[in-house]
C-alpha positions in Angstrom: -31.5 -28.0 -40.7 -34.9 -27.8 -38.9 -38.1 -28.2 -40.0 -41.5 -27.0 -38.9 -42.3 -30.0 -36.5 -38.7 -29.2 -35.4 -38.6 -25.8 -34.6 -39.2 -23.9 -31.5 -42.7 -22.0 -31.3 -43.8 -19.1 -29.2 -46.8 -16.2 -29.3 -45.3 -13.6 -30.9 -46.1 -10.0 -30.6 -49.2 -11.0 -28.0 -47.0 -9.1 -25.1 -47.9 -7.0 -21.6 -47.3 -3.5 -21.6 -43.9 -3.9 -20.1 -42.7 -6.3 -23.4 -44.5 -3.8 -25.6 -42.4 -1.0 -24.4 -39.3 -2.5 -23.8 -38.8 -5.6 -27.0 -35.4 -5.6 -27.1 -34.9 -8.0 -23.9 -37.3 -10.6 -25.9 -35.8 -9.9 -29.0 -32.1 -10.9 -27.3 -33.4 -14.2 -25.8 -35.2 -15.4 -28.5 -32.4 -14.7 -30.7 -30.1 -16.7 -28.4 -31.9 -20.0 -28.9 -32.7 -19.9 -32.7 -32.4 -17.0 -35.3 -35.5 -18.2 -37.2 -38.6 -19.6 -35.3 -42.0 -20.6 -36.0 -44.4 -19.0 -34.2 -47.9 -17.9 -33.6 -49.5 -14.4 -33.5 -51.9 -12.2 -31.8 -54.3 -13.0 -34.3 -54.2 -16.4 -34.4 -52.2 -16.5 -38.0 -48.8 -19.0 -37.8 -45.5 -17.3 -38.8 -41.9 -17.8 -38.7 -39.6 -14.9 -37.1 -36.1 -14.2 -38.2 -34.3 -13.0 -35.8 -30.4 -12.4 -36.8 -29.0 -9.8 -38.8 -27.4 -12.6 -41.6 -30.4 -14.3 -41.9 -32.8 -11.0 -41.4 -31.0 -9.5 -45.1 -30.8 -12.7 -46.8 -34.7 -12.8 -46.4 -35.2 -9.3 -47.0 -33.0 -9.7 -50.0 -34.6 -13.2 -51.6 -37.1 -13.1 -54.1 -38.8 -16.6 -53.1 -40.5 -14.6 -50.1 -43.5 -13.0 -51.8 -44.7 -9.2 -51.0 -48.0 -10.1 -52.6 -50.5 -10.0 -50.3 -53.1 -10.3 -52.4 -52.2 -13.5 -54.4 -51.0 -14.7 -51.4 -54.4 -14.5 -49.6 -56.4 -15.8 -53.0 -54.0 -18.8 -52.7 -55.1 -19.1 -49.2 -57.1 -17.0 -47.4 -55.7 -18.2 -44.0 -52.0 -17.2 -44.7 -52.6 -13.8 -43.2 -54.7 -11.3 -41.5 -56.3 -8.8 -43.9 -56.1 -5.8 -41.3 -57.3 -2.6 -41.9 -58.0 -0.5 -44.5 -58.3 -4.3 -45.7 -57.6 -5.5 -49.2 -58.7 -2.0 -51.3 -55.8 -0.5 -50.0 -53.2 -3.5 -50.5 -52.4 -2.6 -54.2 -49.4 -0.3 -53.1 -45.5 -1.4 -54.0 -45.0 -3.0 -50.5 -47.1 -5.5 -51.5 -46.0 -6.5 -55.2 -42.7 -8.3 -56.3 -41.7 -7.8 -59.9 -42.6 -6.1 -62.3 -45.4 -4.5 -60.2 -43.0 -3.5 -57.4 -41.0 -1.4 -60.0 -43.4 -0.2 -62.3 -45.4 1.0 -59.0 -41.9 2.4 -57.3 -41.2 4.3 -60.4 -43.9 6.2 -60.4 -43.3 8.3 -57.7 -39.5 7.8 -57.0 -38.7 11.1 -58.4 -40.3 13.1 -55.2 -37.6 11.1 -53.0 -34.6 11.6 -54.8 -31.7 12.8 -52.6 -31.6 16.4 -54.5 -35.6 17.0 -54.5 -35.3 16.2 -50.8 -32.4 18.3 -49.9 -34.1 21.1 -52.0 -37.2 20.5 -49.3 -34.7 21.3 -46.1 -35.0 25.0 -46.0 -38.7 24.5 -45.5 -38.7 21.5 -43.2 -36.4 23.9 -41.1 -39.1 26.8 -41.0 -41.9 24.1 -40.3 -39.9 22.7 -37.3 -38.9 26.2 -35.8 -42.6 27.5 -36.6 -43.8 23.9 -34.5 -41.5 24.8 -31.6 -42.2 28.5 -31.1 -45.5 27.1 -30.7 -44.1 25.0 -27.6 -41.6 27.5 -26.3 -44.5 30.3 -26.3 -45.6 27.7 -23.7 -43.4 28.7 -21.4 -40.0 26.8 -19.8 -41.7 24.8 -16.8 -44.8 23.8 -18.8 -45.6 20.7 -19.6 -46.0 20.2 -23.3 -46.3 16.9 -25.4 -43.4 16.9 -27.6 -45.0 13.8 -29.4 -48.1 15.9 -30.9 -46.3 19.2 -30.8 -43.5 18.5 -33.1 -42.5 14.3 -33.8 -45.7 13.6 -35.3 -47.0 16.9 -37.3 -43.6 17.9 -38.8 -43.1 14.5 -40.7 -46.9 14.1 -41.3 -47.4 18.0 -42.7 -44.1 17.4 -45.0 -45.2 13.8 -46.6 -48.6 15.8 -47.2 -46.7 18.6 -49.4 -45.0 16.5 -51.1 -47.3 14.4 -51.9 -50.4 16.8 -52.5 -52.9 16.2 -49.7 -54.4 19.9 -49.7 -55.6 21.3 -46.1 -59.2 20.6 -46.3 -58.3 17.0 -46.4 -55.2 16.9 -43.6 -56.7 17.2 -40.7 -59.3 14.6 -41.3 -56.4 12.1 -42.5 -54.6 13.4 -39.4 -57.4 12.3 -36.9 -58.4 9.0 -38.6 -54.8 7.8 -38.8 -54.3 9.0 -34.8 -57.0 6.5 -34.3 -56.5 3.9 -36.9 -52.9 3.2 -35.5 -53.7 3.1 -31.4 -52.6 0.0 -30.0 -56.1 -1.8 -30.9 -56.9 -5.8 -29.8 -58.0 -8.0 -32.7 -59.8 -8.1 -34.3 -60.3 -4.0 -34.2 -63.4 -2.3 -32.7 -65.7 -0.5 -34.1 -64.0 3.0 -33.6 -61.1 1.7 -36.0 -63.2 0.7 -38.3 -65.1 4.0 -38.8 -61.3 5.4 -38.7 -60.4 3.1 -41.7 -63.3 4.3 -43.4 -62.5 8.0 -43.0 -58.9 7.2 -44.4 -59.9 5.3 -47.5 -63.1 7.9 -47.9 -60.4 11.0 -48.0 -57.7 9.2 -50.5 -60.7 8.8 -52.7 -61.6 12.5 -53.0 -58.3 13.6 -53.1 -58.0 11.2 -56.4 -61.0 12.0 -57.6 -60.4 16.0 -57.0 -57.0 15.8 -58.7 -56.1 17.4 -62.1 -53.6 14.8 -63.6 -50.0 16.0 -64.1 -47.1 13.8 -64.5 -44.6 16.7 -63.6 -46.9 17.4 -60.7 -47.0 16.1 -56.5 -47.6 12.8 -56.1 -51.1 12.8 -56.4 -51.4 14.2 -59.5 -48.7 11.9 -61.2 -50.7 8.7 -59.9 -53.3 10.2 -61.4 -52.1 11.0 -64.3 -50.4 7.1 -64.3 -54.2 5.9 -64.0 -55.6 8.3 -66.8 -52.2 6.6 -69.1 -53.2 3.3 -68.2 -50.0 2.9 -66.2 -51.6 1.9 -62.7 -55.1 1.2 -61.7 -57.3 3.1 -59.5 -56.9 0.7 -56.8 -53.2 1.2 -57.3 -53.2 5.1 -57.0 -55.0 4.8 -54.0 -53.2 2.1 -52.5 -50.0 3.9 -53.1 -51.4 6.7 -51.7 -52.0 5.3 -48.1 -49.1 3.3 -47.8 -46.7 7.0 -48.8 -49.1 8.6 -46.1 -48.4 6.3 -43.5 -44.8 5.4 -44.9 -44.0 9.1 -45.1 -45.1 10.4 -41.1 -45.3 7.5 -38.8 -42.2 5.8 -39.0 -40.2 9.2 -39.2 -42.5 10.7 -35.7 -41.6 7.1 -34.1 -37.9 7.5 -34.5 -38.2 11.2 -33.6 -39.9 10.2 -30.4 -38.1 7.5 -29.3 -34.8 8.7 -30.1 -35.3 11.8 -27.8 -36.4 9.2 -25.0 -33.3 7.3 -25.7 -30.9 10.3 -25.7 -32.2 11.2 -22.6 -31.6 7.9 -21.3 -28.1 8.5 -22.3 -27.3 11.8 -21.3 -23.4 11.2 -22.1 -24.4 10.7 -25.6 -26.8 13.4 -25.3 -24.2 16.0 -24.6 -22.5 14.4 -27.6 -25.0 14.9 -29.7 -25.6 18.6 -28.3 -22.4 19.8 -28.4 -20.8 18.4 -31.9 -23.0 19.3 -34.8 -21.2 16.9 -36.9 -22.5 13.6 -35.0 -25.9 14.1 -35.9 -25.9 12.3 -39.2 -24.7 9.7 -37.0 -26.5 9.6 -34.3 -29.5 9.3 -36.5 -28.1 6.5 -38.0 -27.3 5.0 -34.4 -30.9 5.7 -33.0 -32.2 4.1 -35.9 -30.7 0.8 -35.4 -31.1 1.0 -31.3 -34.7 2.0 -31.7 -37.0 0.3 -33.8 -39.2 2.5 -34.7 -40.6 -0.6 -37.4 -39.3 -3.2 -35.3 -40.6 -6.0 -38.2 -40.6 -5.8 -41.8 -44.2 -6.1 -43.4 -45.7 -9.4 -44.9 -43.4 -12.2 -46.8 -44.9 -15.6 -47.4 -42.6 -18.3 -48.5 -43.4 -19.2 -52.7 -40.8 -22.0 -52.2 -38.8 -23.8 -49.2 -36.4 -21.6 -48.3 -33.9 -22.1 -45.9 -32.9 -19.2 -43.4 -30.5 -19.4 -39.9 -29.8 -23.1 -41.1 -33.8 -23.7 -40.9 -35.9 -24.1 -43.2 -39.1 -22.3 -43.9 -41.6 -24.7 -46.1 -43.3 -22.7 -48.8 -46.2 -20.9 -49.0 -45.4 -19.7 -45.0 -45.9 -16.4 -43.6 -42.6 -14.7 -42.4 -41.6 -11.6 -40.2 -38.5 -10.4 -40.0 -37.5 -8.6 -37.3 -35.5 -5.5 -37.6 -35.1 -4.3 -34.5 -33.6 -7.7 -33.4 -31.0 -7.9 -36.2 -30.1 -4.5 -35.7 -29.1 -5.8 -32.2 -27.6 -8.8 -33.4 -23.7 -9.6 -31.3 -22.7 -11.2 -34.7 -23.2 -7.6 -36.1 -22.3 -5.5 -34.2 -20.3 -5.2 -30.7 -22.3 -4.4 -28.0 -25.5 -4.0 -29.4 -27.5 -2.8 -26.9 -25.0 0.3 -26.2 -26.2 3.6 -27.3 -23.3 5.1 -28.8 -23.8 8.3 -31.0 -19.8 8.0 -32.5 -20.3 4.2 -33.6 -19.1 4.1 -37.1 -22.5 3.4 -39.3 -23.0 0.2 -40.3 -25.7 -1.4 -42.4 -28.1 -1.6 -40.4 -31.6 -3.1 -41.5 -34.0 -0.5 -40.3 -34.6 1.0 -43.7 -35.0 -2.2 -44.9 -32.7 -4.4 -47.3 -32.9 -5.1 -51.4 -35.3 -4.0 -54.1 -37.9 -2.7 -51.0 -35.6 -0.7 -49.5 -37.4 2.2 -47.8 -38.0 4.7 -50.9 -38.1 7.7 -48.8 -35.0 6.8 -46.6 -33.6 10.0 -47.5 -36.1 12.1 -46.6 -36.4 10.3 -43.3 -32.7 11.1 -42.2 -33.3 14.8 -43.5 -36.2 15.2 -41.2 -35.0 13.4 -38.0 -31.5 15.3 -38.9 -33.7 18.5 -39.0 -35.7 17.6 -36.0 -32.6 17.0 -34.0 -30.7 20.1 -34.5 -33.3 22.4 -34.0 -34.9 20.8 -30.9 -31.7 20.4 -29.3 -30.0 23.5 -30.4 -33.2 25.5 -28.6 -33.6 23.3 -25.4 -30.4 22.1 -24.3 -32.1 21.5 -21.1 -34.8 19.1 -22.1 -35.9 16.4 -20.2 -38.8 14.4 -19.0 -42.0 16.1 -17.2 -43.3 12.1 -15.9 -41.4 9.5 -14.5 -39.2 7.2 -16.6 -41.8 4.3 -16.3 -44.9 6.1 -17.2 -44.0 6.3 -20.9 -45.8 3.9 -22.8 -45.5 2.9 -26.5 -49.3 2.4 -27.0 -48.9 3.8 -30.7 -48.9 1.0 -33.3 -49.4 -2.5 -33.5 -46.2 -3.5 -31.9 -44.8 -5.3 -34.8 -44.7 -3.1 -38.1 -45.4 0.3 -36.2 -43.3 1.1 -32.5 -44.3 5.0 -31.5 -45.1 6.7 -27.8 -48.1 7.7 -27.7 -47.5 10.6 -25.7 -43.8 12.3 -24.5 -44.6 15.2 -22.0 -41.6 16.8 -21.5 -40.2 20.4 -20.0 -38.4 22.0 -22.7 -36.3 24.3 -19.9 -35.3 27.6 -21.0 -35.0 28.3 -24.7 -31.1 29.3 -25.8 -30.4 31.3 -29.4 -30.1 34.0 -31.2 -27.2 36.4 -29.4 -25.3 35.5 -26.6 -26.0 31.9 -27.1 -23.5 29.3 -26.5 -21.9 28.9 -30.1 -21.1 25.3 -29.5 -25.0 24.7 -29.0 -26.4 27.2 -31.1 -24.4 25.5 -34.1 -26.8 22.6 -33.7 -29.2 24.5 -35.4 -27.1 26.0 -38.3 -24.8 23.5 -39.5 -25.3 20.9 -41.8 -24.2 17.6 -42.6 -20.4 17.7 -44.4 -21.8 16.6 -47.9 -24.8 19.3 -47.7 -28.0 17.3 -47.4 -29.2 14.0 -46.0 -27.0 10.7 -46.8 -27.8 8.3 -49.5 
């Protein structure tokens, strides 16, 4: 086993633009010499990374790492970076362990079942054909930015439905999280600041504002949970701003990234354009060869524990990082192969044990959405800069991996009559079991 004094130690997460973009090279070497290292971050705080996919879901899975952030930065207020919104907005389930995780996860688990979300597909599909007429009326050789165009506002507009952020509060959440989540030095300037402000500002009206409904969106039933005595204030809000973020970002980034990676593959492109039935699939593929949450969010050590054949001492901050199990040899062959037909396998990027990702589901509807209908329009998409000019400036790196912009030609538009059936099916088929997978 190997112990702090032991174990190899690195800055982690402090990378150039060329790291920050690509991560999987990193991920790979690191991995090779240890699959859990101490190390230090950006900002300043020490850490220990796991790196390998067995070790990466027995953490994820052990209840001796901690999700509370807040006792964990009472107990020491060095363990961690606060961040922003800061610690008002830290009451949410990702940062509880039992009972507060469930009691907290229960509360709004109903809007994510696998039937409430499937019933949601019919208008997800309007939203994301109403978002690309937009484009198309554009025109074919125009260069449009397929990031704020359609990855980011069709996730982010459905997570506010469901959840019951009316429209005189949307697009001021929409601007303050565009700004709140740029790739920002520490610690953060003044402009994120006055963004996390905005944010916490807005969930505050929309709580105060709210009629309390248990049967109601999302809003209303934390609401009505804090009128019962069932959550705190602090909770409704907190919960609020992690579903927000939860519910848009993460599903944009892995929108985004997997059309830069399909077109990086065009073999499996044509795959996926051509055979309706992959996409289930290929979503599950893009998820683990993507990373759009390359780590998993905070963990501290309440007791040794040891991980990789190291051990991590208690009371220790750890990351583990997803997008490097996910590409782990030991679980999969070939790991950094795109390839759209791999059988699925249980891959980490939803997470692992009692926080795995809630709204999963809805996740793989949308990207499954997003997919068919992008691609069942524009089967000539591609790329209106050079390969290298993409940047993944959206995020922090760790937690959050998006492109901040993806200007693309979307070529000419093929559907409705005369269209080739085997591309036009992209947009009207549906998985085999009729909705998203569990």
């Amino acid at each position: 086993m190997t112990t702090v004094e032991g174990a190899e130690r690195a800055t982690w997460g402090g990378w150039g633009d060329a790291v920050r973009d690509d991560p999987f090279p990193t991920f790979a070497e690191a991995r090779s010499r240890c699959p859990v290292q101490n190390v230090r971050l950006p900002d300043g705080h020490d850490a220990w990374v796991v790196l390998g996919h067995a070790a990466a879901r027995q953490a994820l899975g052990d209840d001796r790492l901690s999700k509370d952030m807040v006792a964990a930065l009472d107990q020491d207020p060095e363990i961690v970076a606060e961040g922003l919104p800061g610690p008002e907005l830290a009451h949410h389930m990702l940062a509880m362990d039992a009972p507060d995780h469930g009691r907290l996860r229960g509360l709004v688990a109903s809007a994510f079942r696998p039937s409430r979300v499937a019933a949601l597909r019919p208008a997800v599909e309007r939203l994301a054909d109403e978002l690309l007429d937009d484009l198309a009326a554009r025109g074919p050789d125009t260069v449009v930015d397929l990031r704020d165009g359609f990855a980011h506002p069709l996730p982010f507009a459905v997570v506010c439905e469901l959840l019951g952020v009316d429209g005189a509060h949307r697009g001021v959440l929409h601007d303050a999280f565009a700004t709140l989540f740029r790739s920002w030095p520490w610690p953060p300037p003044p402009e994120a600041v006055a963004a996390s402000d905005v944010v916490t500002g807005t969930l505050r009206a929309l709580v105060d504002d709210a009629t309390p409904d248990p049967d109601g969106d999302v809003v209303a039933v934390l609401v009505a949970a804090v009128a019962r005595g069932d959550a705190t204030r602090a909770e409704a809000l907190s919960s609020l701003f992690q579903l927000v973020v939860a519910g848009h970002d993460t599903t944009s980034s892995l929108i985004g990234n997997g059309v830069v990676a399909l077109l990086d593959h065009p073999d499996q492109l044509a795959l996926v354009r051509d055979d309706a039935g992959l996409v289930p699939d290929a979503v599950e593929e893009l998820m683990r060869f993507t990373a759009p949450v390359p780590h998993a969010t905070f963990r501290v050590t309440t007791a040794p524990v040891e991980l990789g054949g190291v051990t991590v001492p208690s009371g220790h901050q750890v990351l583990v990082s997803l997008g490097a199990a996910n590409r782990d040899p030991a679980f999969v062959d070939e790991p950094d192969r795109l390839d759209v037909t791999r059988p699925p396998r249980r891959h980490l990027a939803f997470g692992h044990g009692a926080h795995h990702c809630l709204g999963a589901p809805l996740a793989r509807m949308e990207a499954d959405v997003a997919f068919r209908r992008l691609l069942g329009r524009f089967p000539d998409l591609r790329l209106a800069v050079p390969r290298d000019e993409l940047a993944w400036s959206h995020g922090d790196g760790l937690v959050l991996r998006g492109l901040g912009a993806l200007p693309v030609l979307l070529g000419p538009e093929q559907h409705g009559a005369g269209a080739d059936p085997d591309r036009d099916h992209l947009n009207n088929r549906r998985p085999s079991d009729g909705g998203p997978r569990p």
